[in-house]
N, C-alpha and C positions, 0 to 999 in steps of 0.2 A: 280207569286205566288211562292212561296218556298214551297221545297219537304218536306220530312217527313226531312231529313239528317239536312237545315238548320231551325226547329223549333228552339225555346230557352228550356231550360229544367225547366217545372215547377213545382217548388216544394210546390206548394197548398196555401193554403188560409190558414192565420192565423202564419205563420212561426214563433214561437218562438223568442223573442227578446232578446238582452244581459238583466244579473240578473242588471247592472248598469245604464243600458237604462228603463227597469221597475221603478226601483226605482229611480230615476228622473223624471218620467214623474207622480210616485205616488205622491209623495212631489208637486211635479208643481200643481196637485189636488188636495192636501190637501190644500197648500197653496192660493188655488184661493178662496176654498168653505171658509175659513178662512175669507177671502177678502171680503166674499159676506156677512159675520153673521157684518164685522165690518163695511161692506157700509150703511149694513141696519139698526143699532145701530147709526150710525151718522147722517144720514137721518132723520131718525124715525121710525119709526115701524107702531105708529097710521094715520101717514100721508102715507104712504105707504100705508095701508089700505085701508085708506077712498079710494085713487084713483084706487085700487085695484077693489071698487066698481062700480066705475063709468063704467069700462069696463064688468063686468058681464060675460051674457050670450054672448056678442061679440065677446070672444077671440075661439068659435069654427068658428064661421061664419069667421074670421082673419086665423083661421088653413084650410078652406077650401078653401079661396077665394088664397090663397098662391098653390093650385095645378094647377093653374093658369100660376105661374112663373114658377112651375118643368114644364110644356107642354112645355113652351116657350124653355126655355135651351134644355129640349129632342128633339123640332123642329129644336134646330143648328145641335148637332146629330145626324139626322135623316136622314137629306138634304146629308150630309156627306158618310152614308155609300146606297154603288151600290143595285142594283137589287137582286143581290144573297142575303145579307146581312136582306134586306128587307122580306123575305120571311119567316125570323121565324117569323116574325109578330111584331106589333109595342108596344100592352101592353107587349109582354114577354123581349121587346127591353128593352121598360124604367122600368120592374123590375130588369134590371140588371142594368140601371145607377141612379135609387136608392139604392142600392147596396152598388155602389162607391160612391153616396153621402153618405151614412150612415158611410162608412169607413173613408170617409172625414173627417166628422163633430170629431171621436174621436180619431182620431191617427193624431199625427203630422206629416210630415209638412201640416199645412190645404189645404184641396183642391189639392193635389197633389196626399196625400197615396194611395184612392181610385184607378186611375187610372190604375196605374197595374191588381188589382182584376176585371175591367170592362176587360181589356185586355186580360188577362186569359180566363174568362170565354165567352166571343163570341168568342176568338180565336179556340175555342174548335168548333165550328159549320163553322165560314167564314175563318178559318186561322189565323197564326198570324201577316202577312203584311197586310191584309186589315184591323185587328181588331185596331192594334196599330198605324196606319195610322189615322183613321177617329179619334182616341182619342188623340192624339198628335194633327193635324188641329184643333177640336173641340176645345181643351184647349187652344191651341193660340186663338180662335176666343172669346173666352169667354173673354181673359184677354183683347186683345181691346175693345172690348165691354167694357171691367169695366174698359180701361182706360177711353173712352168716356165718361161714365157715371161721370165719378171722375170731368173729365173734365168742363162739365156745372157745376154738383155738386158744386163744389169748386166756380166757377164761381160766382155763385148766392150767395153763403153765402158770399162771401168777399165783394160782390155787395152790398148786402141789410145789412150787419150786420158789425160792429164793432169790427171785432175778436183780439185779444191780436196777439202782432206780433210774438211771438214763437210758438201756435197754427199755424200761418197762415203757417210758416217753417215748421212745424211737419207734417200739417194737405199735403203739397205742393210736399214736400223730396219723401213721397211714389208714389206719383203721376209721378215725375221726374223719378225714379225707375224701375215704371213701364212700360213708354213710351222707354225708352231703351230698356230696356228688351224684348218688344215685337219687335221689330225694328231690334235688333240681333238673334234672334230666325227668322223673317223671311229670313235675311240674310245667317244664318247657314243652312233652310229647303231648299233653293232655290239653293244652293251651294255644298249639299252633305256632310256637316261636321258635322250633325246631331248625326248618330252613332260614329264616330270619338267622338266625345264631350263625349257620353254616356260611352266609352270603357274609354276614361281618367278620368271618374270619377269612374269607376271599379277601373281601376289601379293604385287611389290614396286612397282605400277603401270605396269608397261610394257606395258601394251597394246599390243593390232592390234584398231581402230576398226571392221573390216570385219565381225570375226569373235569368236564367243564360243569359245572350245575348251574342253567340260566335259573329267573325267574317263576318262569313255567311249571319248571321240573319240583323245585326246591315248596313251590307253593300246593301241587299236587301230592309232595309228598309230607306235608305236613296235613293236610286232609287224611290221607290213610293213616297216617300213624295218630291223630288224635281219633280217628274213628276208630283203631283197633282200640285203644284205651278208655274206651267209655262206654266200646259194649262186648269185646272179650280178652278182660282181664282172668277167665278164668285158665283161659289158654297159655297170658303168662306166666299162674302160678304155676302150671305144669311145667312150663318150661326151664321155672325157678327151679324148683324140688329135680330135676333131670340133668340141671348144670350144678346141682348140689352133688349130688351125685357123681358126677362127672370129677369135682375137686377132692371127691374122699377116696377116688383113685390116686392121687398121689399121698392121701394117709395111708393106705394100706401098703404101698409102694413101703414110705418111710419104716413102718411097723415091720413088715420084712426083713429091711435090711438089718433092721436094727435086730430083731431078733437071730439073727445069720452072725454078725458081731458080738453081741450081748445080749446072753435069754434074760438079764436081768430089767433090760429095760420094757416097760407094758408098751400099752396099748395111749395110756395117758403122756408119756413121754413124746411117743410116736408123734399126737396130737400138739404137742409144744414145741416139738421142732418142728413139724411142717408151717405150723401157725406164723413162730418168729423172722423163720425163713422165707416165709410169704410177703408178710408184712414187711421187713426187708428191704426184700427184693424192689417191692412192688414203687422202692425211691428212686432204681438204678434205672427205669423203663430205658431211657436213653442210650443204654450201653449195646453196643450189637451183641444178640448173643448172650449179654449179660457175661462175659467171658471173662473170666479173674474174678469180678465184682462177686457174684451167685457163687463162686466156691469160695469167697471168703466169707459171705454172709452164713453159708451155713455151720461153716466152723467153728461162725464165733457164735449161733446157735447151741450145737456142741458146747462148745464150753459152758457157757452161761449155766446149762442145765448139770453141768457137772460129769459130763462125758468125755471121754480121750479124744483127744484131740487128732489122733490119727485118725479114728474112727469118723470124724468129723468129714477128714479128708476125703477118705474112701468114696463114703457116703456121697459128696459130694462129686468123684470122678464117676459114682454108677449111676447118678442121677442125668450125670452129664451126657454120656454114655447112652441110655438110655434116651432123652431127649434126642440125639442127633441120632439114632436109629429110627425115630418117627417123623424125621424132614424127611428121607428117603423118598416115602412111597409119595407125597406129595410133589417134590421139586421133581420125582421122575414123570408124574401127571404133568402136572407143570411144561416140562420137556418136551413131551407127549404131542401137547396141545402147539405149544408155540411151533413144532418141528410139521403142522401140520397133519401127521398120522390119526390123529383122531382130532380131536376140537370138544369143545364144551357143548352140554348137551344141545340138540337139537330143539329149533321150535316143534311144542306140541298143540296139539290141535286144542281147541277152546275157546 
């Protein structure tokens, strides 16, 4: 564990962004909700409606049954961090990795931003090697996991359906992408070039706003992370198969709806559009929010598979819907903490 001398210096939650990084990411907003008034004008509005109806009172029982997948992904997490770590307790754990989901969902790059603020703030109670260790493991184990998923995914829709062959390249490329990626990230973790990587994208300007990472820091944490990976990889398969888990919460999400609009479509459908929608999505990382972008990708999922395009839409505002009901309890944490009434767990004994 590293002394007070090699901590990283942090400079809080919320850092200030450049005035030309705001206003890109505002435009990118304006121009998605833009996106969403002219998807819904082309669509229809009364057709939108009606299937709007058809899900009702479902879409809270869809926002519940969805706490479901956060346990799961908290379970890859969980597995991940020691004894000491465990000890502030497991709901004060995953109010702080709803937190980092919440940060996710509205800062760019998706799925990544958060990450630092989870690091920050447990580093405060278990360190900052052991906090930034199980979250660096964790997020590799998620993205196999989501290659896996991609994998059948894709699998079955190219299987059972028809897709247009630049769909099948679009829907394919991210997927290709992503199995590299995970593949040199184990090679980097295993190897020691982890902080190495991180200091060359310091010293090409790619900062992380939150956090300084000297030397020290960067060199101690690639010591834990290639010692977790040489002698408990068994821990990341759990964590894999847990964040596996975690992403067939939004197939079952998809299956739902879909069955709520059309009992005709299965269980295999469900699987083709969560897949293409995934895969997708996962070019727009950029976009805040993914706002416009994400309800046109699954539309034209929808389509592709030979579904109404209204239904597409729907589909797409209850998913929407749904996601911004699970920033809630996170950015109120969030709130919570920065407002000082409570704060991030406390150091525990160890």
């Amino acid at each position: 564990m590293m002394n007070r001398r090699e901590r990283p210096e942090a400079k809080g939650i919320g850092q200030p962004r450049s005035p030309f990084r705001k206003a890109l990411e505002a435009l990118t907003m304006i121009a998605g909700l833009l996106g969403l008034v002219w998807l819904g004008g082309s669509v229809g509005w009364p057709a939108i409606r009606a299937n709007i109806a058809l899900i009702g009172g479902w879409f809270f029982l869809l926002v519940a049954l969805y706490l479901l997948a956060q346990m799961a992904f908290m379970a890859g997490w969980w597995v991940l961090l020691g004894t000491r770590a465990r000890r502030i307790g497991y709901w004060r754990t995953f109010g702080l990795y709803l937190v980092g989901d919440s940060v996710n969902y509205f800062v760019p790059p998706a799925n990544l931003a958060g990450e630092p603020v989870k690091a920050y703030l447990l580093s405060r109670s278990i360190g900052f090697g052991r906090s930034v260790t199980s979250i660096v493991v964790h997020k590799h184990a998620e993205l196999v996991a989501q290659a896996l998923f991609l994998c059948g995914g894709l699998s079955i829709a190219m299987a059972q359906f028809a897709l247009p062959t630049r769909l099948r390249y679009a829907a394919v490329a991210p997927l290709v992408g992503l199995g590299l990626f995970v593949i040199v990230i184990f090679w980097a973790l295993r190897r020691r070039v982890y902080g190495a990587l991180l200091r060359g994208l310091m010293s090409c300007g790619i900062k992380n706003n939150r956090m300084k990472l000297p030397w020290h820091a960067t060199a101690s944490l690639d010591r834990s992370l290639s010692r977790f990976y040489n002698t408990r990889m068994a821990l990341f398969w759990w964590a894999t198969m847990f964040c596996l888990l975690g992403w067939c919460g939004g197939l079952l999400e998809t299956y739902l709806v879909l069955q709520l609009l059309s009992t005709k479509a299965g269980l295999g459908t469900a699987a083709a559009v969560e897949a293409i929608a995934m895969a997708l999505n996962s070019m727009i990382f950029f976009v805040p929010g993914r706002i416009g972008s994400a309800e046109a990708v699954r539309i034209v999922a929808f389509s592709a598979l030979g579904l109404p395009v209204a239904q597409g839409a729907v589909y797409s505002l209850i998913r929407r819907g749904r996601e911004l009901a699970w920033t809630v309890p996170g950015l109120l944490i969030l709130l919570k903490m920065r407002a000082g009434i409570g704060g991030a767990p406390r150091e525990v004994p160890g």
